[in-house]
C-alpha positions in Angstrom: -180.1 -32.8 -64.2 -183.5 -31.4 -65.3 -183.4 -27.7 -66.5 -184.9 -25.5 -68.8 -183.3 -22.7 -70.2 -184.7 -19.4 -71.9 -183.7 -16.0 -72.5 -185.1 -13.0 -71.0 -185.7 -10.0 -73.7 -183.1 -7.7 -72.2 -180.5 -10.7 -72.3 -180.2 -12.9 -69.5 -180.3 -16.4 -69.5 -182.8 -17.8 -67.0 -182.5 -21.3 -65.7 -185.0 -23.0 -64.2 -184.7 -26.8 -62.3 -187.3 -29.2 -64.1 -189.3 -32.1 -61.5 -189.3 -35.3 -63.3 -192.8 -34.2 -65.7 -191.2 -31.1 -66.9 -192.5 -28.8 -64.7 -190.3 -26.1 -63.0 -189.8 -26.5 -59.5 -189.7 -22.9 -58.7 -190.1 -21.5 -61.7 -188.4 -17.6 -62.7 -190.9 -14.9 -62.0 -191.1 -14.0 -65.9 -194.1 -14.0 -68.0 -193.6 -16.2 -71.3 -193.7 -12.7 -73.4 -190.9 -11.2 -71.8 -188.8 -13.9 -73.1 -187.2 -14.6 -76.5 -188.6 -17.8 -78.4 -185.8 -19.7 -77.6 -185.8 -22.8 -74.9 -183.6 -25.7 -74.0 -184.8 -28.7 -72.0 -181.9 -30.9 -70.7 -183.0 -34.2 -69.2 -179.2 -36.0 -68.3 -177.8 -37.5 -64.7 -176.5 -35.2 -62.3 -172.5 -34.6 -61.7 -172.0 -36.3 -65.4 -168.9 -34.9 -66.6 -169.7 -36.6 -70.1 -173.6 -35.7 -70.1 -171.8 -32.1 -69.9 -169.6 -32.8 -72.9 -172.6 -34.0 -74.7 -174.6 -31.6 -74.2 -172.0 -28.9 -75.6 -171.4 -30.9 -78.5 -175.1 -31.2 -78.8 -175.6 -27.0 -78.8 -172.0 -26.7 -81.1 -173.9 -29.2 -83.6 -177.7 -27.0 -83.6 -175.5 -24.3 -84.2 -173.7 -25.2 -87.1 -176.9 -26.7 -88.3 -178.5 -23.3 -88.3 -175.6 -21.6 -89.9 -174.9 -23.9 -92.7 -174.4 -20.5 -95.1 -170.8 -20.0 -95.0 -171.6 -16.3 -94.4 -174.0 -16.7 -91.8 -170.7 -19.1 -90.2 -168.1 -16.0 -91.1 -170.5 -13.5 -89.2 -171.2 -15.4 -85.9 -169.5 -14.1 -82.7 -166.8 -15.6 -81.2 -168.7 -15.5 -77.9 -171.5 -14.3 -76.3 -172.0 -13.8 -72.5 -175.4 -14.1 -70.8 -176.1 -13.1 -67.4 -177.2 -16.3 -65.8 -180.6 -15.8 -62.9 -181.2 -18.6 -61.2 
């Protein structure tokens, strides 16, 4: 599993399948300034149910990293749903 994700300005999450340099295989028609500084490059093997696990523990943990003020923690949304192009 190679992917990058990003999201677009107007709130969609845009995944993109990585060849094994990084580079997108068919990469989303969206210039880089229509999308929010945000990226995530996943490099794990495909169909691993505990590469998945990892990986959300991975994003829980950056989280709580960036909101170590309790009321930062107290203001954060319970969830948050992205429209996912691919």
């Amino acid at each position: 599993m190679h992917r990058r994700y990003t999201i677009h300005r107007d709130g969609d999450l845009l995944v993109e399948e990585l060849d094994a340099s990084g580079k997108p295989i068919d990469p989303e028609p969206v210039p880089a300034e229509d999308r929010l500084p945000i990226e995530l490059t996943l490099l794990a093997p495909d169909g691993d149910a505990n590469a998945k696990a990892a990986l959300m523990d991975l994003v829980e943990l950056a989280l709580e990293m960036e909101l170590e003020d309790e009321g930062d923690a107290k203001k954060r949304p319970k969830s948050f749903k992205l429209n996912v192009l691919s």
